[in-house]
Wavefront OBJ file of the C-alpha trace (Angstrom):
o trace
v -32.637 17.462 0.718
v -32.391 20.175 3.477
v -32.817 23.534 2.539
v -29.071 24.429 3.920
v -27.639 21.977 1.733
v -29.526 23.199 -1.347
v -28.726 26.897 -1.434
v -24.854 25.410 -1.074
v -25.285 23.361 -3.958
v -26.085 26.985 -5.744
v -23.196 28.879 -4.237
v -20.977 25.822 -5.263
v -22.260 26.259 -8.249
v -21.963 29.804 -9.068
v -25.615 30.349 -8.867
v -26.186 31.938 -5.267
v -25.703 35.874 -4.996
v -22.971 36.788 -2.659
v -25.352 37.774 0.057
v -27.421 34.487 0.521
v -27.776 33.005 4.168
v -28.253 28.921 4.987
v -31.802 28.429 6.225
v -31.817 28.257 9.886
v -33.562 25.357 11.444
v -31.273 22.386 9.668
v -30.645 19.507 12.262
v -27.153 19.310 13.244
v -24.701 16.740 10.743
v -22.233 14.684 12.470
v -19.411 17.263 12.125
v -21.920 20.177 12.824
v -19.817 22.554 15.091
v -16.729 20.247 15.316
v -13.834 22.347 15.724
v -12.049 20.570 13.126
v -14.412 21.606 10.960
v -14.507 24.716 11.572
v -10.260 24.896 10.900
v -10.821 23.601 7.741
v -14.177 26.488 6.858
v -11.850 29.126 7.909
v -8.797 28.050 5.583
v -10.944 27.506 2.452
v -12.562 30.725 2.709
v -9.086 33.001 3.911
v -7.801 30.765 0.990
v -9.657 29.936 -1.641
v -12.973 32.251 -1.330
v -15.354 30.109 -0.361
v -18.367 31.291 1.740
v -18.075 29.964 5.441
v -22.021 29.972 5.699
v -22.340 27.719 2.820
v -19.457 25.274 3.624
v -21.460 25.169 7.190
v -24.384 24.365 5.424
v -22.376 21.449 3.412
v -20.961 19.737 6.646
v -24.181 19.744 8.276
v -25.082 17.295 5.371
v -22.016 14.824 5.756
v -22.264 11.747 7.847
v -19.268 10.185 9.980
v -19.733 6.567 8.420
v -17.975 3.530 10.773
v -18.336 1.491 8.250
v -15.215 3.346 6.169
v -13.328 3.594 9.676
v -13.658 -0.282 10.479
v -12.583 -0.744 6.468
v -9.093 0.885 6.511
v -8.354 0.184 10.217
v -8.883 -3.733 9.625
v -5.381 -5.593 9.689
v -4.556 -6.002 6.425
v -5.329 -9.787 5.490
v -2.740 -12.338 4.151
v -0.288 -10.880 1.451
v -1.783 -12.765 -1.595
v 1.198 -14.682 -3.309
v 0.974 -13.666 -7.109
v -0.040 -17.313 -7.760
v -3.385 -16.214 -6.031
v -3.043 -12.526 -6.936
v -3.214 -12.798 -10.613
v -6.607 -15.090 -11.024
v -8.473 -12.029 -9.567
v -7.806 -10.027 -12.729
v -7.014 -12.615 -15.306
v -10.500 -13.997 -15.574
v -12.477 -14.696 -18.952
v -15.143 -12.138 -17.997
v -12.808 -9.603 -17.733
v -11.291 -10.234 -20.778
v -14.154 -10.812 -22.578
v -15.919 -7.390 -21.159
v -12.533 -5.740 -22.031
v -12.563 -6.611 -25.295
v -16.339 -5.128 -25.298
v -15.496 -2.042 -23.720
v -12.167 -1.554 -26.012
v -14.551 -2.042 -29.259
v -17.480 -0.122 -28.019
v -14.595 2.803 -27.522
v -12.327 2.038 -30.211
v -12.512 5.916 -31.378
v -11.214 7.211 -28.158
v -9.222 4.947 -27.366
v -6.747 5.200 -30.424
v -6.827 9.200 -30.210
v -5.608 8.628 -26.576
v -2.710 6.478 -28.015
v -1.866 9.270 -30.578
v -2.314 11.810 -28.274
v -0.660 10.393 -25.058
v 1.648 7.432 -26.385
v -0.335 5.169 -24.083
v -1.902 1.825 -25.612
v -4.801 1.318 -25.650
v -4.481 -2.268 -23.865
v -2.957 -0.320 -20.640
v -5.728 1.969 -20.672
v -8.338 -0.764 -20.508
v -6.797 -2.881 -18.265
v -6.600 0.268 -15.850
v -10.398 0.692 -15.796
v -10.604 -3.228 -15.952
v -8.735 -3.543 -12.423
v -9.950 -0.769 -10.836
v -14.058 -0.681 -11.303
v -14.574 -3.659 -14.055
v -15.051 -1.250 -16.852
v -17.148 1.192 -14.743
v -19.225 -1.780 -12.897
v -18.383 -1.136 -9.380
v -17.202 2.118 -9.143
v -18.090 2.877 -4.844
v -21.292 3.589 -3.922
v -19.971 5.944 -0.465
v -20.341 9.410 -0.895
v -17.472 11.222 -1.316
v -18.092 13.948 1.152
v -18.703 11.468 3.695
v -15.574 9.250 3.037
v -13.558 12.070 3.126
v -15.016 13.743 5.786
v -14.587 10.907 8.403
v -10.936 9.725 7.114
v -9.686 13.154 7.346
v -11.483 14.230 11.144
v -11.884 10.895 12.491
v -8.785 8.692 11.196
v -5.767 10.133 12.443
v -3.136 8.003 11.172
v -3.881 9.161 7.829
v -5.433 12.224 8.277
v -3.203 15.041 6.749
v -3.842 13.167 3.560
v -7.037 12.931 3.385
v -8.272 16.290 4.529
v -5.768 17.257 1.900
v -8.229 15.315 -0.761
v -11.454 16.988 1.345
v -9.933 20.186 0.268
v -9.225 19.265 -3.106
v -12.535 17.626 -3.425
v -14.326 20.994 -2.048
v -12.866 22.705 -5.028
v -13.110 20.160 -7.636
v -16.868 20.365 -7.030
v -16.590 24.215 -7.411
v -14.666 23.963 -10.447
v -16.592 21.844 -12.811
v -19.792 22.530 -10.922
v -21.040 19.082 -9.977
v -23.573 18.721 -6.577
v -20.983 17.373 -3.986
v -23.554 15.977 -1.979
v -23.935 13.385 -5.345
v -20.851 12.445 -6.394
v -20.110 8.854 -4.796
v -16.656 6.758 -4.863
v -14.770 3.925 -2.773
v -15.133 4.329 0.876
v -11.163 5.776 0.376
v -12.915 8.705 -1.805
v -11.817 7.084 -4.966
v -14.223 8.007 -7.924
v -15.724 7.091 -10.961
v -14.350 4.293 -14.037
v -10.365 5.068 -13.136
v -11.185 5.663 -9.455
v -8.903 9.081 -9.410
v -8.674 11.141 -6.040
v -9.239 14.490 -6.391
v -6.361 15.387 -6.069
v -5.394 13.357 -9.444
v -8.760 14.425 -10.790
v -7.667 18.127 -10.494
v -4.389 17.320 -11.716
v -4.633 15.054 -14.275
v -8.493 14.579 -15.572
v -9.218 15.950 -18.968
v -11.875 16.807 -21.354
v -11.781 14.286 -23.583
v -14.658 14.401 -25.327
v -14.500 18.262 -25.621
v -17.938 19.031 -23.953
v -16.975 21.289 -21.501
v -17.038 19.393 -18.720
v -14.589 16.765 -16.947
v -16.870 13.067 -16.174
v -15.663 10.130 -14.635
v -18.025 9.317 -13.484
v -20.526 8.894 -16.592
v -18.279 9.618 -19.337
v -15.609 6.243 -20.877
v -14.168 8.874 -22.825
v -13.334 11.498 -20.245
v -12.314 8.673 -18.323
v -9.889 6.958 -20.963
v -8.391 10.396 -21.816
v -7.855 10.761 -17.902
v -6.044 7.627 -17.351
v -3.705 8.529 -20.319
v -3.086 12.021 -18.980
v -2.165 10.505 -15.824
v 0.223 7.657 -17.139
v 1.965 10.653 -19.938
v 2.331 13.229 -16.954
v 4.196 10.242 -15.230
v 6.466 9.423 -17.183
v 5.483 6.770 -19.645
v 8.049 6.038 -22.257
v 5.950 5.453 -25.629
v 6.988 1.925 -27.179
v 8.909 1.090 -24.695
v 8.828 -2.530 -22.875
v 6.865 -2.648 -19.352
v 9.078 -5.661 -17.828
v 11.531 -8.373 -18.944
v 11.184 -11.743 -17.918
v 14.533 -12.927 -16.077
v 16.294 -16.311 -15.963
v 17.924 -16.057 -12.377
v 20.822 -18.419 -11.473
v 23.369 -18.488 -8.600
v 23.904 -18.162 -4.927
v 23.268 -14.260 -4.824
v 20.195 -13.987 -6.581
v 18.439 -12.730 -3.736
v 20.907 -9.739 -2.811
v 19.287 -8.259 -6.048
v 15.724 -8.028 -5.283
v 14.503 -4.842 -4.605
v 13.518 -3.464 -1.497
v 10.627 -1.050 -2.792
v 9.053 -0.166 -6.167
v 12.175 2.385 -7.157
v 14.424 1.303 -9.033
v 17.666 0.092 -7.097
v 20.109 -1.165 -9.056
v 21.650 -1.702 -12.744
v 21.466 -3.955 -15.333
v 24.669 -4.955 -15.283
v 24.871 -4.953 -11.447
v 21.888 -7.557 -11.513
v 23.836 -9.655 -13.970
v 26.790 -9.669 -11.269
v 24.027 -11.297 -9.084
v 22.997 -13.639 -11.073
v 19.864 -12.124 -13.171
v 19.648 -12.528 -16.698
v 17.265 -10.819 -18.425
v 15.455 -12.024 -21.733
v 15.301 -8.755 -23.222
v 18.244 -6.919 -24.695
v 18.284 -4.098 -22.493
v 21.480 -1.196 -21.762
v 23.882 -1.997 -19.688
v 23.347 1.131 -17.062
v 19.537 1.212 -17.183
v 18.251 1.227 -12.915
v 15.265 -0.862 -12.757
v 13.133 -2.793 -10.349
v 14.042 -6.247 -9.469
v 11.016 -8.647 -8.559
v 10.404 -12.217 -7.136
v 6.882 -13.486 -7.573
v 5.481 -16.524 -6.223
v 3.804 -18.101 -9.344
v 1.893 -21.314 -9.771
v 4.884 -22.909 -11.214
v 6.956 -21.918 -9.072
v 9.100 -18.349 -8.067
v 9.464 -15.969 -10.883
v 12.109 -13.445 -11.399
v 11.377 -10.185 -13.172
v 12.788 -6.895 -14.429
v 10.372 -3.927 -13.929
v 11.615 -1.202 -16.550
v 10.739 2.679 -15.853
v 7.286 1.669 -17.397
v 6.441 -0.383 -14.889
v 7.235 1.880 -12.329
v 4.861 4.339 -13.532
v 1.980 1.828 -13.538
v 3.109 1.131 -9.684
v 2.317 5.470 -9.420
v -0.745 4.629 -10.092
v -0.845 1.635 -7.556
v 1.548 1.092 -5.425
v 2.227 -2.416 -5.768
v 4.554 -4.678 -7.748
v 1.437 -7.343 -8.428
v -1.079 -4.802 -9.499
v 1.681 -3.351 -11.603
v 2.106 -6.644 -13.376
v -1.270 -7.545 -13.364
v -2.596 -4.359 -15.678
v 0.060 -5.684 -18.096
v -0.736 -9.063 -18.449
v -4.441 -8.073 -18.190
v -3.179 -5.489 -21.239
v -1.362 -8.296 -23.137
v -4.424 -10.829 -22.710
v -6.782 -8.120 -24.031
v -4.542 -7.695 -27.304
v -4.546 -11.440 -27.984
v -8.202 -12.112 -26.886
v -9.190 -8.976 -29.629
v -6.982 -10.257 -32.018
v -8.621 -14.119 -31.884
v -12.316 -12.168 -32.020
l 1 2 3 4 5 6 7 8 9 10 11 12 13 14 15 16 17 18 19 20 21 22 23 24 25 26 27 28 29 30 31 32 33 34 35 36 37 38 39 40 41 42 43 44 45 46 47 48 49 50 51 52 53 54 55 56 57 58 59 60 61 62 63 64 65 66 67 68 69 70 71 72 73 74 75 76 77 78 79 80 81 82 83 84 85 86 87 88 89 90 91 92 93 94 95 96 97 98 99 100 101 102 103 104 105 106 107 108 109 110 111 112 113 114 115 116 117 118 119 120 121 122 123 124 125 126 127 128 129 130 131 132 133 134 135 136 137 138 139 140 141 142 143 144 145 146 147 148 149 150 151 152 153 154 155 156 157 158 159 160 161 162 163 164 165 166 167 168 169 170 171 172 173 174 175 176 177 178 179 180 181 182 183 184 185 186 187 188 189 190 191 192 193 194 195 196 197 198 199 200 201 202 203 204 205 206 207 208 209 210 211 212 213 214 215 216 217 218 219 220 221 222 223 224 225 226 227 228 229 230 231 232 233 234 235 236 237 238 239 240 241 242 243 244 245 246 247 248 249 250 251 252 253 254 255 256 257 258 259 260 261 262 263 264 265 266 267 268 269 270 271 272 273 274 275 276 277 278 279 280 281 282 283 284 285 286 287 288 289 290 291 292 293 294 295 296 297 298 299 300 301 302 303 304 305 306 307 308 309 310 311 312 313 314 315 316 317 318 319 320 321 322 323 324 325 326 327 328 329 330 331 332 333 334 335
């Protein structure tokens, strides 16, 4: 590691007196001397203190990666139906490794549901879907994901510089090496791949050590994802959807257009949707068609399922963490 790079990793971490210089002689970075770069040096130290020397040195380090531009600019392949959807998550490993992970944190797990109101089954399936109970959890580092999404991706830039900047503090805050930490090549990181935004939002202590990990840590991580899911809105016992039997010739007027919840209860019934759970009249929820094996399925998404979709935003990963959830509760229960 270059000496530049080094004596940031100190001032990041509190350990650099105030009047340390970078080492001169480092070979320029990728985004050494951008002008970019240098807007974004000169608001985090009006704004947030930090020393423009050391975030310098820190940039110097990062690399622009193609790789992570040619990712999110490829046309997005085929829309999966949910008939092809589903068998990604709904696999016997999964299950079977779920079940593991739930027992091996069984502890945790239930003090999250006491604490939170989140099950437990959610919570696994979360970090099931997302890194396969910490198995593939990115291997890009986040610097450098974030650093070429937010100066060399336009489209999508004001986001993720946002999540540079919120990743440049994160580091300072629990004092972690940001030249380590790795994630997705969309700066996603560790077992519930959080941004940092959510990390700094959201991530907690669980484990009470005095420091927030992700990364290394099931518990942190299982107290994080039930943070997130409380702080959103989850309603504890309450149903995540309701299957729907769906007759007539304006079914398809009720479908929702997004993830929000559009219409009634009782408007969907004046369309033709019945739903198999006894719910109130005036609750708004979010009316789904899914393409299943056996055919086209009609669902009710209640205000829990909407906050898995904050999460996600997707209908099918929504649905998939539940039935993921629900297959982890009988799979533990025939063990």
């Amino acid at each position: 590691m270059r000496k530049s790079a080094q004596r940031l990793i100190h001032a990041l971490l509190g350990l650099c007196a105030a009047g340390c210089v970078p080492v001169s002689g480092a070979s320029s970075g990728d985004y050494q001397g951008s002008a970019q770069v240098r807007e974004l040096i000169e608001e985090m130290t009006l704004s947030h203190g930090f020393a423009a020397e050391q975030l310098e040195a820190l940039f110097a380090e990062a690399e622009r990666k193609q790789v992570i531009l040619e990712a999110i600019s490829r046309p997005a392949e085929r829309v999966k139906p949910w008939s092809e959807y589903r068998p990604i998550f709904l696999t016997d490993a999964r299950i079977a490794r779920g079940v593991d992970f739930w027992r091996e944190h069984e502890a945790a797990l239930s003090r999250a549901e006491r604490e939170y109101g989140v099950p437990a089954e959610v919570i696994v399936a979360i970090i099931g879907v997302e890194t396969f109970y910490g198995r593939n959890t990115g291997s890009y580092r986040v610097l450098d994901a974030l650093s070429t999404l937010c100066f060399d991706y336009p489209p999508r830039a004001p986001f993720f510089c946002q999540q540079l900047r919120e990743f440049l503090l994160l580091a300072r805050e629990e004092q972690v090496d940001p030249l380590r930490l790795k994630g997705s090549y969309a700066g996603a990181m560790g077992l519930p791949q959080f941004m940092p935004g959510s990390f700094r939002a959201y991530a907690v202590d669980f484990d009470g050590d005095g420091r927030i990990d992700i990364w290394n840590n099931p518990v942190d991580a299982i107290g994080s994802v039930a943070s997130y899911f409380k702080r959103h809105g989850w309603v504890t016992g309450a149903s995540v959807v309701s299957r729907v039997q769906a007759d007539g010739e304006r079914v398809e007027e009720g479908i929702s257009p997004g993830l929000e919840p559009t219409l009634s209860v009782a408007e969907l019934r004046e369309l033709g949707w019945r739903s198999e759970l006894p719910l109130d009249d005036g609750l708004s929820v979010t009316a789904i068609r899914f393409d299943g094996e056996a055919g086209e399925e009609y669902w009710l998404g209640l205000p829990n399922f909407y906050v898995i979709t904050r999460y996600n935003r997707s209908a099918m990963y929504a649905m998939a963490v539940h039935q993921l959830g629900e297959a982890l509760v009988q799979a533990r229960g025939n063990r």
